[in-house]
Each structure stands twice: as structure tokens, then as C-alpha cells.
N, C-alpha and C positions, 0 to 999 in steps of 0.2 A: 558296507563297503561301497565307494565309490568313485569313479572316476573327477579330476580335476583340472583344467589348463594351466591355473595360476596356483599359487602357495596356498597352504592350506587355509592361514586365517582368513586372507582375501575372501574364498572362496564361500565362507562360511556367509561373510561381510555381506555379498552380493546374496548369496540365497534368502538371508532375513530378511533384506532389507526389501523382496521383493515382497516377502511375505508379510512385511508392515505396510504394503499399500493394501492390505484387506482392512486396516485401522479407518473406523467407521469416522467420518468428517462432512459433514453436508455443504458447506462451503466449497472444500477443494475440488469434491464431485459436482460442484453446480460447474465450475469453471472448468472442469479437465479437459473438453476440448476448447480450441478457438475458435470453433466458430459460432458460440453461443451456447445457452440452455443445453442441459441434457436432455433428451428428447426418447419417453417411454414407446415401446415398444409395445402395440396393442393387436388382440383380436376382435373379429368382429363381437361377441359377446360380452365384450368389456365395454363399449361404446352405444349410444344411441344417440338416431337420426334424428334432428328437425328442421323447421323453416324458422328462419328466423327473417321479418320483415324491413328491412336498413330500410332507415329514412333517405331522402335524394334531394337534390332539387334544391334552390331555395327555400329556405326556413324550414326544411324538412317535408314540402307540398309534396312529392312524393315517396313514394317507399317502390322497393326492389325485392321479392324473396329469394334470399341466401339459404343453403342448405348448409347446416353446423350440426360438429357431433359434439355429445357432449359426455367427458370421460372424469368419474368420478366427482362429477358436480361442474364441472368445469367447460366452458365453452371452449372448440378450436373445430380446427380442420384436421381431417385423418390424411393423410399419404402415402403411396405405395410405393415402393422401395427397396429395387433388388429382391421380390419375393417377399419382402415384410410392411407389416402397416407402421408408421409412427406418428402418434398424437401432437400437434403445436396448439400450444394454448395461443387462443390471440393476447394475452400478456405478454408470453413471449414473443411471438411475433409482433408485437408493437414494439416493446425493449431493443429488440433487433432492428427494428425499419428504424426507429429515432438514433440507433447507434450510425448507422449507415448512413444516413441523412445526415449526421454532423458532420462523422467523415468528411461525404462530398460535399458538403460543404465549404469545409477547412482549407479542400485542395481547389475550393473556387471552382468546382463540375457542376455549374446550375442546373444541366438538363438532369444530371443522375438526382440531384439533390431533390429537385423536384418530385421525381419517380419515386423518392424514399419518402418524401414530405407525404405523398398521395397516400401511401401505401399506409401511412402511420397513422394517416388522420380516420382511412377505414377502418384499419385494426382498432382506433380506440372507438369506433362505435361500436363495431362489434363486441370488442372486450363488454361494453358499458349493458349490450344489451340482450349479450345470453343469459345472464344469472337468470333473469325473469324466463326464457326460453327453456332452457335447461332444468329448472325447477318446475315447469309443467308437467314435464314429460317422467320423474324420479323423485323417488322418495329421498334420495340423496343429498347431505346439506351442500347447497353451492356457493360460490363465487357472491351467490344477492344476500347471503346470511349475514358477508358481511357488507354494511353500508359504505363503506369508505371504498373500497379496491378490491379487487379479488388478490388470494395470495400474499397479501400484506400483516402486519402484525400490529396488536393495538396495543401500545405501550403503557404500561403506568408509571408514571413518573413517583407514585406514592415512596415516600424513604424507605428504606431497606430496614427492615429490622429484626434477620435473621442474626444466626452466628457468623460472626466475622474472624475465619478463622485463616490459615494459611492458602486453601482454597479459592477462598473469594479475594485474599490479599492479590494473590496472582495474577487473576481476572482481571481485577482492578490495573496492577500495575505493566499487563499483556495490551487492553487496551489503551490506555490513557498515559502510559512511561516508556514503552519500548521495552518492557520488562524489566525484572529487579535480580539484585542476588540478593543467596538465604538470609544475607544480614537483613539488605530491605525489609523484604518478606515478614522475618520475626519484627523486626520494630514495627511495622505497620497493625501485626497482630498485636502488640503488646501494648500500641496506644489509642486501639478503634477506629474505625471505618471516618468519623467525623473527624476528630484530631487527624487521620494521615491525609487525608482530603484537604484539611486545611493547610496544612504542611507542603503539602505538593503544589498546591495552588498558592504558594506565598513564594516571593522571588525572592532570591538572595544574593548579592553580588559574587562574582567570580571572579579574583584579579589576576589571578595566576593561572585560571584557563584563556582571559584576556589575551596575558602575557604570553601563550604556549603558541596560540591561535597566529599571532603575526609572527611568532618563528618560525610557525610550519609554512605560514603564508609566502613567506620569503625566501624559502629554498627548498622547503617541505622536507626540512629536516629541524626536530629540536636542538637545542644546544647540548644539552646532557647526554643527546646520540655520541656527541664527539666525533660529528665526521668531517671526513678530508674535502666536502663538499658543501662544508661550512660557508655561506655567505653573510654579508653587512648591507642592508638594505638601507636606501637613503631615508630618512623619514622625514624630508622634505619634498619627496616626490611621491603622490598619491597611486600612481603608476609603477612603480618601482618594487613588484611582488609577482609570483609566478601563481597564472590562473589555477593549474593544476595544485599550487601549494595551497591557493586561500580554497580549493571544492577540499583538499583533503585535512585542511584544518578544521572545518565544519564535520568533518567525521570524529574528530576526534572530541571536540565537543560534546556531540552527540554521546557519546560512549563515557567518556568521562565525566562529564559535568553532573550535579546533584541536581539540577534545573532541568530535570526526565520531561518532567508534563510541559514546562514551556517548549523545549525542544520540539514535543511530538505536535504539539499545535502549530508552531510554525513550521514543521513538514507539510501539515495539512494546508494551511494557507498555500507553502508553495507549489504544490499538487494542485490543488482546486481551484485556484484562484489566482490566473494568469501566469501559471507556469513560464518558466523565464529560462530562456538558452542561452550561454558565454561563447555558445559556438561562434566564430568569425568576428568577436568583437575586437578591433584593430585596441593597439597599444594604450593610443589616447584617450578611449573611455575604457579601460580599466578598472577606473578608481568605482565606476556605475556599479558594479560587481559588487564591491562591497557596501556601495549607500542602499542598496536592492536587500543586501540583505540587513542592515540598519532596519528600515523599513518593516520588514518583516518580523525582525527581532523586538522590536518597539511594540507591533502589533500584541504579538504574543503574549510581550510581558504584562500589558498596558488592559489588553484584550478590548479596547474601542473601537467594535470597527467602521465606525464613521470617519475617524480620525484615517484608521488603514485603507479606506476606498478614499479619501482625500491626497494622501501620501503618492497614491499610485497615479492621479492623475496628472502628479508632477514627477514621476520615475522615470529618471533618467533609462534604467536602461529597459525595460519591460514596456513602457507605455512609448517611450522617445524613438527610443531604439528597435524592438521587435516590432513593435504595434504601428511604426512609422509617426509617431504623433510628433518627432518633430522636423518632419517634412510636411505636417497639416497645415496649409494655410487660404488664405479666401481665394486667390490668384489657381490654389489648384486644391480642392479639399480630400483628404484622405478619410477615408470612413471607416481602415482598422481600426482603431480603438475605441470609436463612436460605437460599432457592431459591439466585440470582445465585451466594454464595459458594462453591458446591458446581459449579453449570453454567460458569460461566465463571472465576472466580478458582483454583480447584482441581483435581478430579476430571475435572470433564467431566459432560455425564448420564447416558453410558452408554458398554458397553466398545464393543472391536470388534468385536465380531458383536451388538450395538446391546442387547445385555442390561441394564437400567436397573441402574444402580450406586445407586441410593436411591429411595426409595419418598414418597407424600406423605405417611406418618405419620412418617416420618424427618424432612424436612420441617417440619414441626410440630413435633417435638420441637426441633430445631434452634431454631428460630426463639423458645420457652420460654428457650435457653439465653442469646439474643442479647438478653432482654427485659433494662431497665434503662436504656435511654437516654433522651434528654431536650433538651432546650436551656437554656442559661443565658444570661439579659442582663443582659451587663455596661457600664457607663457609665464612659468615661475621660474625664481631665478636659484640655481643649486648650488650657487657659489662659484668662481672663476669665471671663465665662460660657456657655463655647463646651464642648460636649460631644459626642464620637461614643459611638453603642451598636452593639455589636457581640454576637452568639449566637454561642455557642462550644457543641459538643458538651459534652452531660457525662452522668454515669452516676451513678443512683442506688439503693441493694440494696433501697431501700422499694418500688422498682418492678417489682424483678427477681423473677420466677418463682421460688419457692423448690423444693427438692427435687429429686431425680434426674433423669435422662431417658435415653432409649436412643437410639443412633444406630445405622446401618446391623443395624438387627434383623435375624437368620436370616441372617447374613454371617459369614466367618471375623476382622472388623474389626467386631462389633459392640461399643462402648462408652460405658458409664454417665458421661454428663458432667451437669456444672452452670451455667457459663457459657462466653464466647468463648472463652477458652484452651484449657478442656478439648476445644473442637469442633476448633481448630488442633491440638490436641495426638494426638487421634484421626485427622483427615483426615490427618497424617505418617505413619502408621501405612495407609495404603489406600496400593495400590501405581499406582494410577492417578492420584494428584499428578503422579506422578514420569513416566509416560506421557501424562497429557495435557499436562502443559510439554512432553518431549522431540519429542512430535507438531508442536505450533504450530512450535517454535524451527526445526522441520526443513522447515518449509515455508513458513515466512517467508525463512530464509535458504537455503533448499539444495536440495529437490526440490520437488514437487508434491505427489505422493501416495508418502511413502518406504513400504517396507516394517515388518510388525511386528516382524523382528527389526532392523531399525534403527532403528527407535523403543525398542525395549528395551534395545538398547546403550547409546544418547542415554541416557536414561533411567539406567541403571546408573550414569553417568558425573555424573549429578545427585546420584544419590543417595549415590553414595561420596565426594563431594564436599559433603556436606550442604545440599544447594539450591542451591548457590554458581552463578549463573548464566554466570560468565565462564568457568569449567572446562567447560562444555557448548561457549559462543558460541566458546574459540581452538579447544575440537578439532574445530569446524566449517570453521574458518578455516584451520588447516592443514592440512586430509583433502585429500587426492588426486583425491576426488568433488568438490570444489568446480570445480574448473580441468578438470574433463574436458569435453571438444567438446558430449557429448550432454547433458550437464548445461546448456549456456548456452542463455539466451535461453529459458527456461520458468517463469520465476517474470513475475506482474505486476508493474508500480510502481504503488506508492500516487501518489497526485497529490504526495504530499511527497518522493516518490524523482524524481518527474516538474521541478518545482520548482524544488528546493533542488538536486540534482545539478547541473543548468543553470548554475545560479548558481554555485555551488561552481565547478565546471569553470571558467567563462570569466568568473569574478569580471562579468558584467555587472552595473550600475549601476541592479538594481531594487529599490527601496526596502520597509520593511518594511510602510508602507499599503499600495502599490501588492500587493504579496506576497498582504495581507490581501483586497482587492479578489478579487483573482486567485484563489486558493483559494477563496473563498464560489461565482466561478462553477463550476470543475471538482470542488465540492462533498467539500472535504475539511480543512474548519478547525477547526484544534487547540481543543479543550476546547468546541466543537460537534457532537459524536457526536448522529447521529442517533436512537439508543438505546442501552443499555446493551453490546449487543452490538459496539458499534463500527463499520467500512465497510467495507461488502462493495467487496472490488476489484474482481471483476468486475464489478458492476455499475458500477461509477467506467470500466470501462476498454471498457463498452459502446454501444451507438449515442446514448443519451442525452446523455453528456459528451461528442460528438466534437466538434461544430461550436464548445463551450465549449471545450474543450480549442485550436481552432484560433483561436478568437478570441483567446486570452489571447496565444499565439503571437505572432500580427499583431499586438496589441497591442504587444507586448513590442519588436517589432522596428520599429514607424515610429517611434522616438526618432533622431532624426536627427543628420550629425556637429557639429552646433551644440549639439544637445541634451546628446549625450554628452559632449561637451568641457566643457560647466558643471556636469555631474556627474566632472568630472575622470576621465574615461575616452575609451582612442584602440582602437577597433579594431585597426587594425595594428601599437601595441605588444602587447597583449596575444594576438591571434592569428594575425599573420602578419606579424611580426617573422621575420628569421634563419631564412628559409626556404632549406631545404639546396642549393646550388646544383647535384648533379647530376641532378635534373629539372628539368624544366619547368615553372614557377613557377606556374602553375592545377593542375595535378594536384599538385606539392606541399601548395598552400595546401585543395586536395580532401583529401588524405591527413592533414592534420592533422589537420581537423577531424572528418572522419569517425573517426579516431579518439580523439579528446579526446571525443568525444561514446558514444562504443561502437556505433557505427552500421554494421551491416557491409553490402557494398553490393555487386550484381555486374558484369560486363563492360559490359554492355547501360547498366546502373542510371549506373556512372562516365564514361560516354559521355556520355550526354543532360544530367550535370550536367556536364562540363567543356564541353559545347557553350552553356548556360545561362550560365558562367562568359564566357565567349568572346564570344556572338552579343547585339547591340542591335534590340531591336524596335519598330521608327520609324512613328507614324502618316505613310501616305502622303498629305500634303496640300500638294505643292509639282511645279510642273509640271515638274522635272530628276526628281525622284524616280521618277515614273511613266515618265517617257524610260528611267532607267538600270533599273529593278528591273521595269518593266513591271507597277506596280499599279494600281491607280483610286481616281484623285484625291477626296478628302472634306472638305470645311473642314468646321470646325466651326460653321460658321452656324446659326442652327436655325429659320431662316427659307426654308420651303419654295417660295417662289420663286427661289432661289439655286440658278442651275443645277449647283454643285459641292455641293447640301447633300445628304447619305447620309439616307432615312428607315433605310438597318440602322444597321448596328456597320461604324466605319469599320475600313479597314481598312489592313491595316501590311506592312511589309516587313523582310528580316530580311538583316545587314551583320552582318558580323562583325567588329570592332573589336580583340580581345584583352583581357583585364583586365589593367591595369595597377596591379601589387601595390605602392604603392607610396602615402607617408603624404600627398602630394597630388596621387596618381592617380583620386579619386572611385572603390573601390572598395565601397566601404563598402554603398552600396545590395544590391551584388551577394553580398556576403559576409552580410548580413542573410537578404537570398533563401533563400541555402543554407541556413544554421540552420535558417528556419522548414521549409523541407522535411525534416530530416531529425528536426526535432523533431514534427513531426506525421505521422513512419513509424512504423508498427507495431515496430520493430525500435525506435527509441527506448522505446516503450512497455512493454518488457519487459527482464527482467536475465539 
């Protein structure tokens, strides 16, 4: 027996679903707070003292001794704290000072920027120089066992040649597609890990997701909706579409189209790789909007990305537009995009032991090279005397910086350029293109923190391949490290792997506004980057998004079976249809879902949901109720001279009924239930 506020099933709802944040995920516990790493909790007997000697000075002519503990191999500092000690690895306090330093960066705080700069360049010698410290003093293997990084993972790109069953189908199509439904799933088992690799990696045209794309773009409503809010967009004016209909017909792409894998790479371009805002872009560049995503769509399909670091340095709206590049010119030089191109589109800002790969006289000259742009307004004619004007990028040599310039000075890449090309034609030639691509790709899709010689594999495999992005993404897809046990469940989801997976998987009937809605709250709407840098996932996957994240949830699921029926959707065709008759028709319809969803769940966890499935939670307000279940009787009166009126939370009793799987058995509330819990477990949360 027990007391309740809210209706019984609710109640139920909330009790499991707390009890699914015990669902083991190593991912979503790295991220759960915001302010970085999780940070163990030690005694003195867990830890040992040394000195460690940091080099100082010029070329290292002196050293300084640091005193470091070192906890289960590991080098950091201990700290005291409210009566407790906690361990920081300097990994993580370098992760943290380089995060903080871009930051201040971004928002132009040089003095802070520097402060972080400082702080990151000592954590990474320190990181570089405890393993040796640390392994003096224990027997314990550390941080120096492994040569690359500490904490990192060494990948083997070797093919996979286990069974490729429904399991690893998922995996596969968890990271690499935004998820599949059971049809995918089975086709993929039915024609091997090679054949669906290739499959997914081959493009197909879409003329009718084309065709859906500029009707939503145009009013953000289909034609087939039939609504009273039907409009005719001119299709002689480039201008002539509502920003919000062209973000929310890319939702719908996303979720609809068979082209899963190109989709999810060009989310990752647009994430990583100059992230792009529509915020404040007046009428007249419009049309940028969608050449930006041209661009990106071409990248993806094409996957050259020499060709998509060429495209961007003539992008209208990302390089022109956010980056200032077409305000760059000799008379006043802008050096956003000169910076951006180098920190985020290419190189990276520095290597791995945080040594700056360019300087801000490089910089400067860079940005001399990128001088010459502009705007042009042009006037089409609509017919009568109806005109759009529209600003297109343009470049002019009257504008352009004349004369030589030098890039990466005092480098074994240093080169005399003149304009963009020559800067694209130099940064091919730095071998850190090719590692800071193989870095993201490798922790987007595959580990967390891989090692340096599998990032220089990655890497090699870029570059013998001349940028070609798809010869990196299948030998990621077929490696043996993707489908290994310790590998899963360590990457985050973007709110668009959160999302569109969902949707993907169980084709629910959530529309491309509603979508739009949805993402602005759990704060991840396409062609809405918060800056340049793109979104932090941990912060998307930490305490701030949670209660958004569950709203949207609940949301999604009180569309009830009247509702879904007019959106021509049935529950139990789609997820609990032809359920295998030799179990038990609640732990079947458990077992599906939890795996259509990648949800893994233990003894304990499958218990309390098939008892959820099972048991009815009745307010007791009938005088047989209180006889047979012995509760206390509560009407709902709210007239406190009503001697049956409860001032608490009335309360309920719990019958066990069975669910009845069946299309007018009223399951549907119960099968809702479960989703939301399993989509607001940590374990959904991560891939």
C-alpha cells in the first residue's frame, strides 16, 4: 500500500523511471554533471605521494618539483572539499582548461583565454609526465603502459568477423544512421555487415523527399496535410520560403529519407565543422540558407573533403556572413575566418601535447589572403512590377591584398601564398588536416578518447585516400572495435541521435513542427548553433536538459489512440504485432521494445517493468475497494466538511489485471508508459 499525488499509472511512470537511472552507461555518467568529468571520491589509502620534476624555462633549462598523487596508475592532484578528498586526473584537467580556453576565446576574453592557455599547457606536461612518476612509486599499471595518452583507447581497424546479427545490426545503424526500424534491422541481418555497409554508403536519389522539402520549406506545411494555411511560394524568388519551414523540412528528411548515413554525416559536418546560425539573417540572404545547406549536402554525398573546405571558403552564409568574410578586405582585414578556418574547419589550434600549430602573425597573414570579398545586390524581376533583391557573395581583386604572405613561419609547412587557394593548397600539405579530421570522425563515431596511433591510422587512411571522407566512415564501420562489448554505450547522443532514432525506430506520427518545437526545447536545432563551434554534448546530455528532455518525452506520448488513429498510426501494428508465441506475451512485447530501442536492462530493472506492464493502480474511493484491498477510502470532494475528503494525496491500491496485447485490449496507455521510461534512461542516452 501506498500513498500517491497524481493517478496511479503516472505514479508508477515516475517511480521506474527513477529506478532506470541505475541502468549502467558509462557515457552518460561521464557527462552527468556540467561542469566536466566525474571526479572519484578518494582516501588517503587509495592514493600515493610524489614529486614530480616539470621542466621550466626555455627549452626546458629548468625544472620545478610538483608534488602529484597518483590514483590507481594515474597521475593528478587530490583536493579537499567540504570534508572530502577528490582525485583530478591532469587529463581531465587539461580536457577542462582547453575547454575553457576556447570558450574565452570565442567570446574574444584574451586575458581569461590566456589564463586557460597557461593552465592547459601545464596540465599537458604534467599529464605527459606522471606515468613515468607514478609507475616508480606502484606496482600498478599506469597511464605510461600506454605510449600514446593515458586513458585513451587503441583502436583496431581489423574487419569484423564476428556474427552479425540483430545486435551489432543496431550498433551499426545507432551510430552511423540515427537508428533503424525492425524492417532495417532484419534486412541488414539478412544481407551481412558488407553488403549493408555498402548499401548505406551508396546514395540514391529522393525526388519526392526533394518535392516534400520545399513544401514544408514554404509554409511548413505538406500539401497532403490539407491545411487552411496552405500557401504558393513564388519559384522565382530564391527568398520566398519561411526560415523555420526550410530548419523543419530538414527534420523531416532526416526521419524519412533512406539516405540514414548521408544524413548523419552531414549532421556531423554541420556540428564540427563551422557550425552555422540563421539567427538574424535579414530577408535578402535567405536563399544562403539553403546554398549552406547544398554545400553540405554535396559534401556528404560526394564525401571529398577538399572540395567541402573549398565550397566553404566561398559560403555565402557561414564564411560571408557569420565569419565576416565578406566585410574582409585590404582597406580593413577581418581575421574571423582566417582564425575559424584553421581552428575548426582544418588543423585544429594545436597538436597533441597542445604545441600551437600557427601563430597570430600567421593569422594575419592568412586573413591578407582571404581579403577580396564583398556583397552584391541583385534585383529579379517577379513579373509586373514585383521584384526580390537578393546579396550573393562576390569577390573583388580591387579589394584583395596584393603581394605575397607567409603562413605557418619557422615550420617545416611554411608557404608563400596569395589568396584562398593557395591557403587550401598549403594547409594539404600540414599533416594535421588529416589528424584533426581522423580525431573528430573517431569520436563521433567510435571511441571517446582513441589513441594517437589510431588517430594516425584514421588519418593515413584519409590521406591515401585524398580526403575522401567515406574510405575513413566504412573502415570505421567494418573494424572489429566498433561491435566490441567495451566499446558500447560510450559515446553521447546529440538530441538529434535522441530524436530522430525514435522516430526512425518506431515510425511514431511526430510531425515536422512538432519536431521543430521539440529540439528548440532539449536545445539542438539545425542551422541554430549556438556558435561557431557547434554543441557541446555534454552539456545537451547534462542536468540542464534533463527535465526538457523528459517533457518532450511526455509530451510525445499523451497523443492518445484516437489521436494516433487520425494520424493513421496503430500501436500494436507497428510494435506488438506477431509477437513470438513461445513467451509470455508482456516479457515478449518487453523484449522488443527494449531492443528496438538499444535499451539494455537487468534482472531486477525487467522485473519491475513487467510488474508495470501487469499491475493497475486504482484510486481507492469505493467502499468494496477498502473491504477487499484494505485501503482508506478518499473521494474526490474538495469540500472539507466531507467526511471521506483526504486533505493528503489520495490513495490507491494495486490489482493486478495483466496487459492484454491485443488491438482492442486498451494497451496502448501501458506501452506508451514503457517508452517514456526507457527513453528517459541514461542507457538510451548514449550509443
Amino acid at each position: 500500500m501506498f500513498r500517491a499525488s497524481v493517478l496511479g499509472p503516472l505514479y508508477l511512470f515516475i517511480a521506474i523511471a527513477c529506478l532506470s537511472m541505475l541502468i549502467s552507461s558509462p557515457a552518460w555518467a561521464a557527462a552527468k554533471k556540467n561542469k566536466g568529468p566525474k571526479v572519484p571520491v578518494v582516501e588517503s589509502g587509495d592514493y600515493q605521494l610524489t614529486t614530480l620534476n616539470l621542466k621550466r624555462g626555455k627549452k626546458g633549462s629548468q625544472t620545478k618539483p610538483v608534488e602529484i598523487a597518483c590514483f590507481g596508475g594515474t597521475g593528478g592532484f587530490v583536493k579537499a572539499k567540504g570534508g572530502k578528498e577528490y582525485f583530478y586526473s591532469f587529463s581531465d584537467l587539461f580536457r577542462d582548461s582547453k575547454k575553457k580556453f576556447r570558450l574565452a576565446k570565442q567570446k574574444r576574453q584574451n586575458a581569461l583565454a590566456d589564463k586557460w592557455d597557461f593552465k592547459a599547457k601545464r596540465f599537458a606536461k604534467l599529464r605527459k609526465g606522471s606515468p613515468s612518476a607514478c609507475s616508480a612509486i606502484s606496482d600498478t599499471p599506469s597511464e605510461g603502459d600506454n605510449p600514446n595518452d593515458d586513458g585513451s583507447t587503441q583502436v583496431s581497424f581489423k574487419p569484423y568477423t564476428g556474427t552479425f546479427g540483430p545486435e551489432q545490426a543496431r550498433i551499426l545503424f545507432d551510430r552511423f544512421c540515427f537508428g533503424g526500424s525492425q524492417a532495417e534491422i532484419d534486412r541488414a541481418v539478412q544481407e551481412g555487415l558488407t553488403a549493408t555497409v555498402n548499401r548505406l554508403t551508396t546514395y540514391i536519389a529522393e525526388p519526392a523527399i526533394d518535392a516534400a522539402m520545399e513544401d514544408i520549406a514554404c509554409d511548413r506545411f505538406l500539401q497532403s496535410e490539407g491545411s487552411e494555411s496552405e500557401e504558393v511560394c513564388n519559384s522565382k524568388d530564391p527568398t520566398d520560403f519561411r526560415m523555420d519551414g526550410f530548419r523543419q523540412a530538414m527534420y523531416y528528411r532526416m526521419v524519412h529519407s533512406e539516405n540514414c548515413y548521408f544524413n548523419k554525416l552531414l549532421t556531423f559536418l554541420h556540428d564540427e565543422r563551422l557550425a552555422v546560425s540563421t539567427v538574424g539573417l535579414p530577408r535578402e540572404k535567405y536563399h544562403l540558407a539553403k546554398e549552406h545547406f547544398k554545400i553540405l549536402d554535396k559534401a556528404a554525398q560526394s564525401g571529398d573533403y577538399i572540395q567541402y573546405i573549398r565550397n566553404s571558403n566561398n559560403d555565402g552564409l557561414v564564411a560571408y556572413f557569420n565569419l565576416d568574410l565578406g566585410n574582409n578586405n585590404k582597406f580593413a582585414p577581418n581575421e574571423n575566418y582566417a582564425r575559424e578556418f584553421w581552428e575548426i574547419l582544418t588543423i585544429g589550434p594545436a597538436d597533441e601535447d597542445t604545441v600551437p600549430l600557427y601563430s597570430v602573425l600567421d593569422i594575419a597573414q592568412s586573413a591578407l589572403a582571404f581579403t577580396g570579398g564583398g556583397w552584391q545586390r541583385i534585383e529579379i524581376e517577379l513579373g509586373g512590377e514585383e521584384q526580390a533583391r537578393i546579396d550573393n557573395p562576390s569577390y573583388s581583386l580591387l579589394s584583395h591584398a596584393d603581394g605575397q604572405k607567409t603562413i605557418f613561419l619557422g615550420t617545416p609547412y611554411a608557404a608563400t601564398v596569395d589568396n584562398a587557394e593557395d591557403v587550401l593548397q598549403a594547409t594539404l600539405n600540414h599533416p594535421y588536416l588529416a589528424r584533426n579530421l581522423a580525431r573528430e570522425l573517431l569520436q563521433e563515431f567510435l571511441v571517446p578518447h582513441p589513441s594517437r596511433d589510431s588517430i594516425g591510422e584514421l588519418a593515413r587512411i584519409l590521406r591515401e585516400n585524398k580526403y575522401n571522407l567515406h574510405a575513413a566512415m566504412k573502415t570505421m564501420m567494418l573494424s572489429e572495435d566498433l561491435y566490441a562489448p567495451a566499446n558500447q554505450k560510450t559515446l553521447l547522443k546529440h538530441a538529434w541521435d535522441f530524436l530522430f532514432g525514435f522516430l526512425r525506430s518506431t515510425h511514431y506520427p511526430i510531425n515536422h513542427r512538432e519536431m521543430d518545437s521539440y529540439f528548440d526545447e532539449i536545445g539542438e536545432q539545425l542551422f541554430i548553433s549556438p556558435s561557431i563551434f557547434g554543441w557541446d554534448t555534454d552539456s545537451l546530455n547534462a542536468e540542464r536538459y534533463v527535465l526538457e528532455r523528459r517533457n518532450v518525452v511526455i509530451h510525445m506520448m499523451r497523443l492518445s489512440s484516437d489521436d494516433l488513429a487520425e494520424r493513421n498510426y496503430s500501436l500494436y501494428d507497428e510494435l506488438a504485432s506477431n509477437l513470438p508465441n513461445s513467451a509470455a506475451q508482456d516479457d515478449a512485447l518487453l523484449s522488443r521494445i527494449v531492443n528496438l530501442l538499444g535499451v539494455r536492462i537487468n534482472t531486477t530493472q525487467r522485473a519491475l517493468l513487467n510488474d508495470y506492464l501487469n499491475y493497475d493502480y486504482n484510486a481507492c474511493d469505493r467502499d468494496e475497494e477498502v473491504a477487499e484491498f484494505g485501503c482508506r477510502k478518499c473521494s474526490y470532494s474538495v469540500a472539507s466538511s466531507d467526511p471521506t475528503y483526504c486533505d493528503e494525496a489520495i490513495e490507491h491500491y494495486q490489482l493486478r489485471n495483466g496487459i492484454d496485447i491485443h488491438p482492442d485490449g486498451g494497451f496502448e496507455t501501458k506501452l506508451q508508459g514503457l517508452i517514456a521510461m526507457l527513453l528517459t534512461s541514461p542507457e538510451y542516452l548514449s550509443k
